[in-house]
C-alpha positions in Angstrom: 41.3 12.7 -53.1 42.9 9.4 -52.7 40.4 6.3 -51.8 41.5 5.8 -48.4 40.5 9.5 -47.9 37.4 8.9 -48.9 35.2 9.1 -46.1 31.7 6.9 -44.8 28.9 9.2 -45.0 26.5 9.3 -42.4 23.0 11.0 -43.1 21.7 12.3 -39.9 22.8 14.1 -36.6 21.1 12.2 -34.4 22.6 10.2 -31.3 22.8 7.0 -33.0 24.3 8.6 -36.2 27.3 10.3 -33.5 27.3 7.2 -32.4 27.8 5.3 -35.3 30.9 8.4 -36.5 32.6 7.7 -33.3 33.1 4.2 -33.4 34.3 4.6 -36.8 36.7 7.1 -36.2 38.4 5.6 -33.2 38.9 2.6 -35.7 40.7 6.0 -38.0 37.8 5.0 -40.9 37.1 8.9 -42.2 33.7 10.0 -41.3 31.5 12.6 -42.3 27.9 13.5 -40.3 25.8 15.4 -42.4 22.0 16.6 -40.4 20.0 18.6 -42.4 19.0 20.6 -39.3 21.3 23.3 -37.6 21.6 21.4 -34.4 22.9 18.0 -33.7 20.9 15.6 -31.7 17.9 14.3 -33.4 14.9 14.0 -31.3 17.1 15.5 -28.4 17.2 18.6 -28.5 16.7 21.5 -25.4 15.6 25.2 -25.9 16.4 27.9 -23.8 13.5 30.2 -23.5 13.2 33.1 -20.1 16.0 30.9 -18.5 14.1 27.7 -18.6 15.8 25.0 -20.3 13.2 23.0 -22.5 13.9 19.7 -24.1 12.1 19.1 -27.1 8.9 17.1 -25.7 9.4 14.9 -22.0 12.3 12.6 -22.0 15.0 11.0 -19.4 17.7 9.1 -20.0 18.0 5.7 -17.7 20.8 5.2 -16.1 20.9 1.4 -16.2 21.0 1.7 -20.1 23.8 -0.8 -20.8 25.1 1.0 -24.2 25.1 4.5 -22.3 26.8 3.6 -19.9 29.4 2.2 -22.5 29.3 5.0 -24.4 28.9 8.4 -22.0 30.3 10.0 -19.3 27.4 10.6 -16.7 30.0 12.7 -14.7 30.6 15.1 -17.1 26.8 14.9 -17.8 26.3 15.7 -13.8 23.2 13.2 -13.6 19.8 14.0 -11.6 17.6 11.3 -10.8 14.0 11.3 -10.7 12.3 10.0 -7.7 12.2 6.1 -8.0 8.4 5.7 -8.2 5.2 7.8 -9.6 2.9 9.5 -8.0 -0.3 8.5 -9.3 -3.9 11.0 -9.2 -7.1 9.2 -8.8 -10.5 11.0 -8.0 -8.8 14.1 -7.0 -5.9 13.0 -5.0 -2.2 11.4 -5.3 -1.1 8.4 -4.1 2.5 7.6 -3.5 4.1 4.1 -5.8 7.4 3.9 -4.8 10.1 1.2 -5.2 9.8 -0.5 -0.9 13.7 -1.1 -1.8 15.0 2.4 -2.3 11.7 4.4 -0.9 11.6 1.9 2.5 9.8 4.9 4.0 7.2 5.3 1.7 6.2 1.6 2.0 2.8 2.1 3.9 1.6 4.7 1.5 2.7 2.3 -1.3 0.8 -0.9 0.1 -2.5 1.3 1.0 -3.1 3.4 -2.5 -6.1 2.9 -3.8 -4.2 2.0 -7.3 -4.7 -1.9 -7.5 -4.6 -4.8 -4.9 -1.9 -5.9 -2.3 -1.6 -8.8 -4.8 -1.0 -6.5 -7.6 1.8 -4.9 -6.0 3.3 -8.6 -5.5 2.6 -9.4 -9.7 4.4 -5.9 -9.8 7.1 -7.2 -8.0 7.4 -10.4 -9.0 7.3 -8.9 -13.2 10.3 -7.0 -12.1 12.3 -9.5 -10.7 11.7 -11.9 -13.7 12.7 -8.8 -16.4 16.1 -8.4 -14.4 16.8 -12.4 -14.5 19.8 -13.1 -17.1 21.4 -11.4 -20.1 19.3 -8.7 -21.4 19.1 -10.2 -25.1 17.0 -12.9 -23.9 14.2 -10.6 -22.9 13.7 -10.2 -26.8 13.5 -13.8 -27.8 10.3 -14.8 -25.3 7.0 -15.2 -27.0 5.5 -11.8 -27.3 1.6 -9.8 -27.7 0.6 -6.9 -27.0 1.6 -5.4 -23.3 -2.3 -5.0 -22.2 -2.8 -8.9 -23.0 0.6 -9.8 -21.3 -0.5 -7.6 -17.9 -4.2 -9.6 -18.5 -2.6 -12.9 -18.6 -0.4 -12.5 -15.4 -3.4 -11.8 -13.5 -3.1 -7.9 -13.0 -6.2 -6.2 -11.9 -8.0 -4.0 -14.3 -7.9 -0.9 -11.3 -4.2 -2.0 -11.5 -3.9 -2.1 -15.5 -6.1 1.3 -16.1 -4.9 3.2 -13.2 -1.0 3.0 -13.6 0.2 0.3 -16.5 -2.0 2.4 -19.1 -0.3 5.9 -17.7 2.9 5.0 -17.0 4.1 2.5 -20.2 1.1 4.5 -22.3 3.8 7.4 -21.9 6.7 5.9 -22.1 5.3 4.5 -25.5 3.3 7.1 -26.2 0.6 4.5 -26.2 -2.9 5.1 -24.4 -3.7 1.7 -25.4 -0.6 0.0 -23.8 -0.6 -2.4 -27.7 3.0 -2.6 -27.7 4.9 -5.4 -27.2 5.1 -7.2 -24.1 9.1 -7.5 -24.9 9.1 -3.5 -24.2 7.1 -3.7 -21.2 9.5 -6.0 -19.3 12.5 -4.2 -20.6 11.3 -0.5 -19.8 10.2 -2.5 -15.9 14.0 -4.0 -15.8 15.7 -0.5 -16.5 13.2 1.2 -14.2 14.1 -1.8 -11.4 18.0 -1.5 -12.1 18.7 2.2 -12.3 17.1 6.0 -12.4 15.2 8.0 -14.8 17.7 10.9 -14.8 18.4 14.2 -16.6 21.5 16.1 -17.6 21.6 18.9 -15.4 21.8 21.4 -18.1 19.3 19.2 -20.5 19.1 16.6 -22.4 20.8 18.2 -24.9 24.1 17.4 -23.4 24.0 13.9 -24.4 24.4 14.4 -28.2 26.9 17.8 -27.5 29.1 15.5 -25.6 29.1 12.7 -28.2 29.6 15.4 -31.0 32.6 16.7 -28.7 34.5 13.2 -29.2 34.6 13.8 -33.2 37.1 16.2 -35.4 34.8 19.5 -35.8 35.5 18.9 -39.8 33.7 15.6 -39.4 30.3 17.4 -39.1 27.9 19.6 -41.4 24.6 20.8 -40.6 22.2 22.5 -43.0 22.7 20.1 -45.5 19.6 18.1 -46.7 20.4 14.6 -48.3 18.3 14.2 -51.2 18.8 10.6 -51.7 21.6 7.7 -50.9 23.4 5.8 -53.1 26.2 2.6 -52.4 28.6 4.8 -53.7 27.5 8.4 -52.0 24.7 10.9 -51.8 22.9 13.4 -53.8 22.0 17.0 -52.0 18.8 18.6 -52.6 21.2 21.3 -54.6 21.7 19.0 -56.7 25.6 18.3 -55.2 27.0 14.9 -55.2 29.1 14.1 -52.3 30.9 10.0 -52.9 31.6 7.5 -50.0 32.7 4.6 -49.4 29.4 3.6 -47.9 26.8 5.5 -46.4 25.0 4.9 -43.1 21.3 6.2 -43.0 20.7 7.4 -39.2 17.8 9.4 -40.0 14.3 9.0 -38.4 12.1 5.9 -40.0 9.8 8.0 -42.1 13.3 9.8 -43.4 14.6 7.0 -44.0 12.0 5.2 -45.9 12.2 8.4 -48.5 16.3 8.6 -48.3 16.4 4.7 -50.0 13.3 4.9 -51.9 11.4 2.3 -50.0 7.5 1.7 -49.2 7.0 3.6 -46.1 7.0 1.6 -42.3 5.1 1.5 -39.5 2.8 4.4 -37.9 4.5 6.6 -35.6 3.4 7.7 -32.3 2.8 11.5 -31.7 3.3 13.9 -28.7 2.5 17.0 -27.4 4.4 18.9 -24.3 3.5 22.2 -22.8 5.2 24.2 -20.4 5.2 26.6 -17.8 6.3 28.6 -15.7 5.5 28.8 -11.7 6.8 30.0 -8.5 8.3 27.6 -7.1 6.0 25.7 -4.3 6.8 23.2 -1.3 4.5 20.7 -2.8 6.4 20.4 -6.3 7.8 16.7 -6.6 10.9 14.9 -8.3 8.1 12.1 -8.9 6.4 11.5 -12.3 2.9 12.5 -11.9 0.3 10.1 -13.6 -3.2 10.5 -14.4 -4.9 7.3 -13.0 -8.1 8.5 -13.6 -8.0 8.1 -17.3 -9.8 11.4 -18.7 -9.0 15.0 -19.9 -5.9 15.2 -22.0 -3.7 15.3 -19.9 -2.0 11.6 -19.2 1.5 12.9 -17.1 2.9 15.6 -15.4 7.0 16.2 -14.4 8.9 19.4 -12.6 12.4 19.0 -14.2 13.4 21.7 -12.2 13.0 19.8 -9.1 15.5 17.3 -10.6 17.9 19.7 -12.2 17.9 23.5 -10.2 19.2 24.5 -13.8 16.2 23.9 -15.8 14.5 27.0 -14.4 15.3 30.4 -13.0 15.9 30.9 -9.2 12.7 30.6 -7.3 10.6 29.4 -10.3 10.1 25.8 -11.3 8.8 24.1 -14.7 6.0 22.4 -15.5 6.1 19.7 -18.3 2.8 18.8 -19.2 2.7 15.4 -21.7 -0.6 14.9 -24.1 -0.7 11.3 -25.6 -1.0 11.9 -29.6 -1.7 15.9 -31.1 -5.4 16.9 -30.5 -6.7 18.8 -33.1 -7.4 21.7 -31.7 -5.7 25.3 -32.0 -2.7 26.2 -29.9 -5.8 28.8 -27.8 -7.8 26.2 -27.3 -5.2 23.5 -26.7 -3.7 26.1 -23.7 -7.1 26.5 -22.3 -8.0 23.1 -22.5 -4.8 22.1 -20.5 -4.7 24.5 -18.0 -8.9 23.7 -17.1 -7.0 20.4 -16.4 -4.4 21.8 -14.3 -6.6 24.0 -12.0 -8.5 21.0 -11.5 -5.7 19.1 -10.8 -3.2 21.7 -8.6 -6.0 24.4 -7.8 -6.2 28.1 -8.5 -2.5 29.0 -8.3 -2.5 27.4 -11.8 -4.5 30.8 -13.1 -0.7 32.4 -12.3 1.5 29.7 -14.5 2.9 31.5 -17.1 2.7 29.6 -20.5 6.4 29.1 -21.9 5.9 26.7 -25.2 3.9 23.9 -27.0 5.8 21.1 -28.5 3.9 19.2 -31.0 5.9 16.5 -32.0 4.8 14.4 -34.9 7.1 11.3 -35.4 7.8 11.6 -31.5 8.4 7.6 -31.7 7.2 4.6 -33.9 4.5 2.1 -33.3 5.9 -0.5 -31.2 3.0 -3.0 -31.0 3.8 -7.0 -31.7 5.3 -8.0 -34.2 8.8 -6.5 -33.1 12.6 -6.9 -34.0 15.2 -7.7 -31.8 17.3 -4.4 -31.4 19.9 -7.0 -31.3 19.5 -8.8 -34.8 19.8 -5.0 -36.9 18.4 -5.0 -40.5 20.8 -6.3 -43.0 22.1 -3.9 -45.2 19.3 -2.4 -47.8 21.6 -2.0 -50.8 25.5 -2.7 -51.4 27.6 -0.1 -49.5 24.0 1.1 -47.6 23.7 0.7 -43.8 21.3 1.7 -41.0 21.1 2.8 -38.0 18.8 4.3 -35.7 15.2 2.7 -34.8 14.6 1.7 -38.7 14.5 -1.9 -38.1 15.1 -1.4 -34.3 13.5 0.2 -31.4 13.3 3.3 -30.6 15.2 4.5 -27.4 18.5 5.9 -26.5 19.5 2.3 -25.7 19.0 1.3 -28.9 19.9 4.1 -30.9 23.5 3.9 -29.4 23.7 0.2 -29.5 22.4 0.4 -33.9 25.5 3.1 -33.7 27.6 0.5 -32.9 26.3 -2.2 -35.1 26.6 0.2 -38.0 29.9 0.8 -37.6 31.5 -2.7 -37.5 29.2 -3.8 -40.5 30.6 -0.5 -42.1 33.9 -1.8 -41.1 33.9 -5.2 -42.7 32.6 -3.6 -45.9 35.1 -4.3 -48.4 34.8 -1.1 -50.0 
């Protein structure tokens, strides 16, 4: 093996890691992916389970994401959006928060909701308009605390704050507090204001398959667990030593704290998603359902099915339920739990759901609370030849974890070796 066939190893599978491979080999730098799982796609994975299509814990993708837009084709990925608001539950009933510009007819409902003030709604407003002002970049370089002292500040009410800012960001973030940055906030209100929470129509899953389509199949392992990275290659926990010409890290912060031998980060934020399986009903909604009131475990509710006909079989419809964090309590106790909830919530017909899966996701995403780093100033390299990518040093997101794909790969591509 000559040195120019020598390729740039990439430890990790994940969307920023595809990311990362693709860039390089469209600039014909020889890649190699190696994921330690047997699927591609990090975090984003779906399951097929009695026809349902379930993706690994509650996620969307945003169509307004600048670097996915870049970087996929949401043709090919046959979009469906979410409805552009929330509906919210509050002593035993939902109210309707739309967006008046693209839910014009949902206006009075929005203005009368017992969910905050008229004057809230404006601040609501108003916060959006500012987040969409200028280049994005700048919304990371204004002074920054924690998202519940930002929403205090600008004079939101606390009905306003506990009733939908601690639901909605709290799961975005996985946050119940709402203590991450206020930089988040505004960006996750500015993506929200300039496009739709969507799915793939066949799962989220698509997104990393049709990166991994755009590389040489040879350019991909799975099943092989790196043991540690060097500047010069990787070890395999067999033992196998594989050289590169540098190595990326696109692994998960926690994996990548053990990969390069460093003190381990932050915390990381857990989640847990059940879900089931119903007839389908008039009454089930393409709007996020929140939990305004603030009690029981359960903080959010979706019906992917409603958004994507393919997530579930003909006539039935799926329920993602989303818990804040992993109670401790066994997968019985958890299902009964949760489903108490959802009788009082939806009524008896919840007795009939059938119970498809429980996702208990650990490292679902890390801590995000103040101090934070600009996605757009990545870590510097860790070690000659050594580069990261991913939310190490970054935040977490599929935003980001394209855009640190990118960075990677030029740094990678003005490393002399």
């Amino acid at each position: 093996m000559t040195h120019a066939d020598i390729p740039v190893i990439i430890v990790g599978g994940g969307i920023s890691g595809l990311a990362c491979a693709l860039h390089l080999h469209s600039w014909k730098i020889p890649v190699l992916v190696l994921e330690a799982g047997s699927r591609l796609g990090g975090r984003i994975q779906t399951d097929r389970v009695d026809g349902f299509r379930l993706d690994h814990g509650f996620q969307v993708l945003q169509t307004a994401y600048p670097e996915a837009r870049r970087m996929l084709d949401y043709g090919q990925l046959e979009l469906r959006t979410f409805g552009p608001g929330a509906l919210v539950r509050y002593r035993g009933r939902f109210y309707t928060l739309a967006d008046p510009l693209r839910r014009p007819g949902a206006l009075l409902d929005t203005i009368t909701a017992p969910i905050g003030s008229l004057a809230d709604r404006l601040r609501l407003l108003k916060l959006a308009w500012q987040a969409c002002r200028g280049p994005l970049e700048t919304l990371f370089h204004q002074p920054e605390s924690t998202a519940m002292a930002f929403l205090q500040t600008a004079g939101f009410s606390e009905a306003m704050i506990r009733r939908f800012f601690v639901p909605f960001f709290g799961g975005v973030c996985l946050d119940p507090r709402i203590e991450a940055s206020s930089r988040v906030l505004q960006y996750v209100l500015r993506m929200f204001a300039a496009g739709d929470a969507a799915l793939p129509a066949a799962g989220m899953a698509q997104i990393p398959r049709q990166l991994a389509a755009g590389l040489p199949a040879d350019c991909v392992r799975t099943g092989l667990r790196v043991r540690r990275i060097y500047g010069d290659g990787v070890s395999l926990d067999d033992g196998t030593r594989m050289p590169a010409r540098a190595v990326v890290a696109a692994t998960q912060a926690p994996e990548t704290s053990r990969l390069l031998g460093l003190p381990a980060g932050g915390g990381s934020r857990a989640e847990t998603c059940l879900y089931f399986a119903a007839d389908r009903a008039d009454w089930h909604s393409a709007y996020l359902m929140l939990n305004g009131d603030g009690d029981g475990l359960i903080n959010n509710i979706a019906i992917p099915s409603q958004v994507s006909a393919r997530y579930a079989p003909a006539g039935k419809s799926l329920i993602a339920v989303v818990l804040l964090g992993e109670p401790e309590l066994s997968a019985g106790e958890l299902r009964r739990m949760v489903r108490a909830e959802l009788v009082d919530w939806f009524g008896p017909e919840v007795e009939q759901w059938d119970h498809l899966m429980t996702y208990r996701i650990s490292h679902a995403l890390p801590d995000q609370a103040p101090p934070t780093q600009s996605p757009y100033r990545p870590p510097g390299p860790p070690g000659p030849g050594i580069f990261i990518c991913g939310e190490y040093g970054s935040l977490p997101g599929i935003q980001w974890a394209l855009l640190s794909g990118r960075y990677a790969a030029e740094a990678v591509r003005q490393h002399p070796g």
